[in-house]
N, C-alpha and C positions, 0 to 999 in steps of 0.2 A: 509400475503402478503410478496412477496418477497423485497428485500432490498437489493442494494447496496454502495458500498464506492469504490471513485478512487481519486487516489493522484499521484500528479504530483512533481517531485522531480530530484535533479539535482546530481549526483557521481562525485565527485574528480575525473580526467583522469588519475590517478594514482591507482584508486583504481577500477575500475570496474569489475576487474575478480572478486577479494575480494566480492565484492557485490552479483555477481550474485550466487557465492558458498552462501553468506549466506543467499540470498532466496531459494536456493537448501535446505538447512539445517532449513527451518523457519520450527515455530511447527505450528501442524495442531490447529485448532478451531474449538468448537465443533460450528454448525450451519454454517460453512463454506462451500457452495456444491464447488465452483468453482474459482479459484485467478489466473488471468494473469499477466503480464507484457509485456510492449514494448518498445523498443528504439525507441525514436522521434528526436533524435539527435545525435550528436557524446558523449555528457556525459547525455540528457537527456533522462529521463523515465517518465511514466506514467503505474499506477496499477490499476487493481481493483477485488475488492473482490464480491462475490455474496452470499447472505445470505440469510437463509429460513424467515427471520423476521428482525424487525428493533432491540428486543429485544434480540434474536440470535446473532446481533454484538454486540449490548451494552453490554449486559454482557461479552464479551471476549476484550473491548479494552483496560484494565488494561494491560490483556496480548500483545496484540499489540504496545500498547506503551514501553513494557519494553523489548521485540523484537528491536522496531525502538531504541529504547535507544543502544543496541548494536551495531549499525549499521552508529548511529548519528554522528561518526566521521567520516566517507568515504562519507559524502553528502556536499553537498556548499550551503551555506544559499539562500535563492530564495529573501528573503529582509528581513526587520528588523521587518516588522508586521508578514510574516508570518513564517519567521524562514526557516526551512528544509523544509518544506512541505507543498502542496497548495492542500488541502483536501477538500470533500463534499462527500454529500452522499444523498438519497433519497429514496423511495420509485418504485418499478419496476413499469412502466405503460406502459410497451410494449415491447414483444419480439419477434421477429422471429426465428422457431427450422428449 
């Protein structure tokens, strides 16, 4: 079953070229068919990733987090519970092609 993750995150206005190069430069994962991004605001974003399986992402978020590690100083904390980042993820239950 397919699987996705979308997280919603905010860029320092100083830093968003920076950012978008370094999603230009993110490495690929394997089980990853498909990764967007959007501007929702003048510094916010929102991602998401689409995966052939739930375990397709688990096994590669070692690697994702040490990606967002790179990246962790050009974002603004969203609060103190969630830090940089307001993540979820689920199971696909419906798409339209």
């Amino acid at each position: 079953m397919k699987y996705m993750n979308v997280v919603k995150f905010k860029v320092k206005p100083d830093c968003i070229n920076d950012y978008i190069e370094a999603l230009n430069n993110q490495p690929s994962w394997k089980g990853n068919t498909e990764s967007r991004t959007i501007q929702t605001g003048d510094n916010t974003f929102c991602s998401y990733g689409l995966w052939e399986s739930k375990e397709a992402m688990e096994s590669e978020m070692g690697s994702m987090v040490a990606w967002l590690d790179t990246v962790r100083d050009m974002l603004e904390e969203i609060s103190p519970e969630l830090g940089v980042t307001d993540p979820v993820s689920g199971p696909v239950i419906w798409e339209k092609k």
